[in-house]
C-alpha positions as CSV (number, residue, x, y, z in Angstrom):
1,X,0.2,13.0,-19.7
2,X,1.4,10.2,-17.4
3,X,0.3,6.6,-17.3
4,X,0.7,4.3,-15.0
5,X,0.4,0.1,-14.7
6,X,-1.4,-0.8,-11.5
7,X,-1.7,-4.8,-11.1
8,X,-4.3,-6.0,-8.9
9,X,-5.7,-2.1,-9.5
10,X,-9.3,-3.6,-9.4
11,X,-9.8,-3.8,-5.8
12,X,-8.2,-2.8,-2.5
13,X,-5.3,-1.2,-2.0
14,X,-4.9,-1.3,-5.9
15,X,-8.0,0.5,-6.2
16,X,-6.5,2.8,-4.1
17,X,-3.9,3.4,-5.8
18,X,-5.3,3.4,-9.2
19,X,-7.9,6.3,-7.6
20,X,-5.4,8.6,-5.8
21,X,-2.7,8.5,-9.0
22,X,-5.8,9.5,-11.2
23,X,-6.5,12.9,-8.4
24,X,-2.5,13.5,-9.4
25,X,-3.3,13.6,-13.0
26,X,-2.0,10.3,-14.1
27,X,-3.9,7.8,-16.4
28,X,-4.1,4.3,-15.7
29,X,-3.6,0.9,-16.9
30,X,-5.2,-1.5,-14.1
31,X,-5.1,-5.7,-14.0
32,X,-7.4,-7.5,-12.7
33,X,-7.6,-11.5,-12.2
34,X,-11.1,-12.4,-12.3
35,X,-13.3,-9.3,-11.4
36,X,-14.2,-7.4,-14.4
37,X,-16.7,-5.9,-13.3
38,X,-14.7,-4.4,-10.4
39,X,-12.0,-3.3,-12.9
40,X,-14.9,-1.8,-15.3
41,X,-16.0,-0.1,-11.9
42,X,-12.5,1.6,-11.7
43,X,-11.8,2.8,-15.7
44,X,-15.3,4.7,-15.0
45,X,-14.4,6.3,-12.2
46,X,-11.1,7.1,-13.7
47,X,-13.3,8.5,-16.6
48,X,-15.2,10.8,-14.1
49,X,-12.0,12.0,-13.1
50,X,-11.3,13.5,-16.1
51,X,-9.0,10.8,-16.7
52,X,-8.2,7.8,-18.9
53,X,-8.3,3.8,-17.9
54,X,-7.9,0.4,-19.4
55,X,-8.1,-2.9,-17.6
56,X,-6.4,-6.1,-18.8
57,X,-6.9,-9.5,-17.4
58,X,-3.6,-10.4,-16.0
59,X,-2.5,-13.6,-13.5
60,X,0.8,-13.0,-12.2
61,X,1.4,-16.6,-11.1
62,X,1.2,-17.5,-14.7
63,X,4.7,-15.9,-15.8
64,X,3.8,-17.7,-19.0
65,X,0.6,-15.3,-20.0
66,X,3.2,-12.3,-19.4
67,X,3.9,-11.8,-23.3
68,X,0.6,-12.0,-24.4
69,X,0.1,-9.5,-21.6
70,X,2.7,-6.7,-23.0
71,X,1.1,-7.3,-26.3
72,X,-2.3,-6.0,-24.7
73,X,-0.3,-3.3,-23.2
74,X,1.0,-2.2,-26.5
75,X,-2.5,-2.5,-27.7
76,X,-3.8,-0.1,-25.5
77,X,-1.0,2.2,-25.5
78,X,-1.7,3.0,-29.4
79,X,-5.0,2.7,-29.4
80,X,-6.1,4.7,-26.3
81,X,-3.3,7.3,-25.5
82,X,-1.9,7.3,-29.1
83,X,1.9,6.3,-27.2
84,X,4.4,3.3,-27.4
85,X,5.3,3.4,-23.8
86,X,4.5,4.3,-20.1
87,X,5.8,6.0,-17.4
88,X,4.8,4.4,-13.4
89,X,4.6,0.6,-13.0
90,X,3.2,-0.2,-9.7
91,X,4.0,-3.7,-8.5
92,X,1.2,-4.0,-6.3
93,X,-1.6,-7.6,-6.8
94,X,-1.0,-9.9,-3.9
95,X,-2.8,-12.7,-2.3
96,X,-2.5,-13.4,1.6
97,X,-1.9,-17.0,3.3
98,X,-1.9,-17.1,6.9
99,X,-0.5,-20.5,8.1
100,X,2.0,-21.4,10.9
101,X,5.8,-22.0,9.8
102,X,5.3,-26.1,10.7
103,X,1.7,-26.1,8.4
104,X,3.1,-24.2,5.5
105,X,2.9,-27.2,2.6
106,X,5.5,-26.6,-0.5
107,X,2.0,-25.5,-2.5
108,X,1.5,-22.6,0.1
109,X,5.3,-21.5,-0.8
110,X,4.9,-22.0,-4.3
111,X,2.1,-20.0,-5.2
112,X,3.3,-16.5,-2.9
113,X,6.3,-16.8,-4.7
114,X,4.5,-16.7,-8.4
115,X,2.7,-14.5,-6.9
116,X,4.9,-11.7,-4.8
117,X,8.2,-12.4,-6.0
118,X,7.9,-14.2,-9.4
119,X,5.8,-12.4,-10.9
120,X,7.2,-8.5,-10.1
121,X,10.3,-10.1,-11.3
122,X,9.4,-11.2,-14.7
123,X,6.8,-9.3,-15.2
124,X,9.1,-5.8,-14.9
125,X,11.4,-7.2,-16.9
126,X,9.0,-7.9,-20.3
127,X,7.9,-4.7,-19.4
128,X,10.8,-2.3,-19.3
129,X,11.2,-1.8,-22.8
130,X,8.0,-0.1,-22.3
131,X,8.8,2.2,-20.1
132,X,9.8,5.9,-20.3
133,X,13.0,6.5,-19.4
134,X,13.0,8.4,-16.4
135,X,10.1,6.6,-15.4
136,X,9.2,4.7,-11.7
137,X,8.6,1.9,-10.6
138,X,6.8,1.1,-7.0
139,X,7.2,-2.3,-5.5
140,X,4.8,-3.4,-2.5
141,X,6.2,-5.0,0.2
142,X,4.6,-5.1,4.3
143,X,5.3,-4.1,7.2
144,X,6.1,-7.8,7.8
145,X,9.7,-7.8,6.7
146,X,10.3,-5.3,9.4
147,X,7.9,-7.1,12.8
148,X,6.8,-10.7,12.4
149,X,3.9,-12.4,13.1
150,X,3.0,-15.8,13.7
151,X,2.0,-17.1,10.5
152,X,3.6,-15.0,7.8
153,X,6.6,-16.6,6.9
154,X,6.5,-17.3,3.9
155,X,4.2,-14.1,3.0
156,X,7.3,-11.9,4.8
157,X,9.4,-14.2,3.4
158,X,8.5,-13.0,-0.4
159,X,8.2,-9.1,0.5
160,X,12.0,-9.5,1.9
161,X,12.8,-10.6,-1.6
162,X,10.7,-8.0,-3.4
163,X,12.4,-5.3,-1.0
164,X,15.6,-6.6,-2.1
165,X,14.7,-6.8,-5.4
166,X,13.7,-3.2,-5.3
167,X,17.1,-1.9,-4.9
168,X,19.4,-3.6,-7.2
169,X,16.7,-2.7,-9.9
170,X,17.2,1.0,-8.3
171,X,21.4,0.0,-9.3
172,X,20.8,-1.8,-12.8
173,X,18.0,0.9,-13.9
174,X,19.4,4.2,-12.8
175,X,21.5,4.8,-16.3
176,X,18.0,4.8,-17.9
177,X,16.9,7.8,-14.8
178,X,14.1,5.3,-13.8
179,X,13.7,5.2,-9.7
180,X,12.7,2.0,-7.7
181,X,11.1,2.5,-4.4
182,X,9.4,0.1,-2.1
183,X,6.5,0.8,-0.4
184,X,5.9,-1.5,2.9
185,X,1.8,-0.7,3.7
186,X,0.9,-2.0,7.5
187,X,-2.3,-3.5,8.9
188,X,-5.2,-2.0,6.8
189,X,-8.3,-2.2,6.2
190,X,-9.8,-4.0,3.2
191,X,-10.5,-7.5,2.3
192,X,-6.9,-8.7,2.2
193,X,-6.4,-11.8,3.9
194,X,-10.0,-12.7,4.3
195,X,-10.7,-8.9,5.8
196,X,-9.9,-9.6,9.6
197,X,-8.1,-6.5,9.7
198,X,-11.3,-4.8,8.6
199,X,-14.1,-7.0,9.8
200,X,-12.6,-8.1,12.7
201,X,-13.6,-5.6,16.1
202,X,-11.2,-7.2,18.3
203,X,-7.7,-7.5,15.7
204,X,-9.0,-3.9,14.6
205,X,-8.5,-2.4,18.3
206,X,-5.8,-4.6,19.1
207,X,-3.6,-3.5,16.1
208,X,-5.0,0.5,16.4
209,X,-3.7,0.3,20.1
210,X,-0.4,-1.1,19.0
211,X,-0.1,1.8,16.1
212,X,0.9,5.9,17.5
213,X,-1.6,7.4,15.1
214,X,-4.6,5.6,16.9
215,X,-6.3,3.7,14.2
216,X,-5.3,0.9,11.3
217,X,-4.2,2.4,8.3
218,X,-7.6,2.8,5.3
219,X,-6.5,2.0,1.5
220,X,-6.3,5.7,0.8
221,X,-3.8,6.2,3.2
222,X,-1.2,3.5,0.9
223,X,-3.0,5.2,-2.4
224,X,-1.8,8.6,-1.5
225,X,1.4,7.6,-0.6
226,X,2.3,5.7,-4.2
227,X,0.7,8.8,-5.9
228,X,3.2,10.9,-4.3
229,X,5.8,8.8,-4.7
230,X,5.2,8.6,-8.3
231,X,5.2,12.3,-8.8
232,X,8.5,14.2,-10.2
233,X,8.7,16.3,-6.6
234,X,9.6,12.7,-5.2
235,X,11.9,11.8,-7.8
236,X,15.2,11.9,-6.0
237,X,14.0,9.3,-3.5
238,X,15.5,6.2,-5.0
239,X,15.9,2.9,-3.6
240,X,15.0,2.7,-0.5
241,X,11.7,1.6,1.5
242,X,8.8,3.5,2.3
243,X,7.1,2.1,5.3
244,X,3.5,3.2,5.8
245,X,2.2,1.7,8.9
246,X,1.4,4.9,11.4
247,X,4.5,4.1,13.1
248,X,3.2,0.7,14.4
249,X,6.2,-0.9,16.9
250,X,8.3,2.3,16.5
């Protein structure tokens, strides 16, 4: 039995993932910041997997609540899987701002950082003592460290940290057997960022035409890769970046 800790698992590419992991056989463990509901929605559909879920309210710009947090965790690992740790944590709840370098305010900065670099940072660490040695841990970045555009910076800005964060926890973790791997998703389809990429006819086309595969990438296309990538056939695939975009500016 394998569990994993999605944050932001309630909606979107979390959902995603927290879906495709539970087709692989794992068990879940999915945050959520204000939409029970929507987490609810996702432990039953675990459930009619065959498989076992839990949601906990979590905020990870609040590296403050993070204790209380792991206590929960503990919680749930003895009461629902009868276990004292767990084996995938998948970095993955995000917020985007889209604001031009000149119009980005301190408060703007702030906040991505609790949010994208902050939080994965503090939050794996109350968490490790958790976690099954041997275990994984999946960090999202974007496709934005790698092409820019206009009005990213400091969302890019914080995935370049988390990227680099990613492999010196590959370094500092690897005498415990547990893998870090980043996985950089592209332009896709959900309600990210207000849901241009998705609602939007015109950025739709222009990015499909821009990507080799002919469309923008759909949630289950990042879901299946961070199911894979938390499997043991993927194991030896340690510290690097996994960028699934469709090849967009090859």
């Amino acid at each position: 039995m394998s569990i994993a800790i999605v944050t932001g698992g309630s909606r979107g590419l979390g959902r995603s993932m927290v879906e495709q992991l539970g087709a692989k056989g794992h068990d879940a463990i999915l945050t959520y910041n204000s939409k029970k509901a929507e987490a609810d929605e996702v432990v039953a559909g675990l459930a009619k997997q065959g498989r076992k879920g839990l949601a906990l309210q979590l905020d990870v710009s609040k590296q403050g609540t993070f204790a209380a947090f792991v206590q929960a965790v503990k919680k749930g690992l003895k009461d629902v899987w009868g276990r004292q740790d767990f084996d995938t944590l998948v970095n993955n709840a995000g917020i985007g701002i889209y604001k031009p370098f000149m119009q980005t305010a301190p408060e703007d900065f702030d906040l991505l950082m609790n949010i994208h670099l902050k939080g994965p940072y503090f939050l794996t660490q109350q968490l490790l003592p958790l976690m099954k040695d041997g275990g994984r841990i999946i960090n999202v970045s974007s496709g934005l460290t790698r092409f820019s555009y206009a009005g990213y910076s400091a969302y890019a800005t914080m995935k370049g940290g988390v990227e680099v964060l990613s492999r010196y926890l590959a370094v500092e973790l690897g005498p415990r057997g547990i893998g870090v791997v980043t996985v950089a998703p592209g332009a896709i389809e959900t309600d990210f960022g207000g849901g241009v990429v998705r609602d939007n006819k015109e950025v739709n086309k222009t990015i499909a035409g821009q990507t080799p595969l002919g469309r923008v990438g759909l949630p289950e296309d990042i879901g299946k890769v961070v199911a894979a990538l938390a499997s043991d056939d993927l194991y030896w695939v340690n510290g690097q970046r996994i960028e699934a975009s469709g090849g967009i500016h090859s």
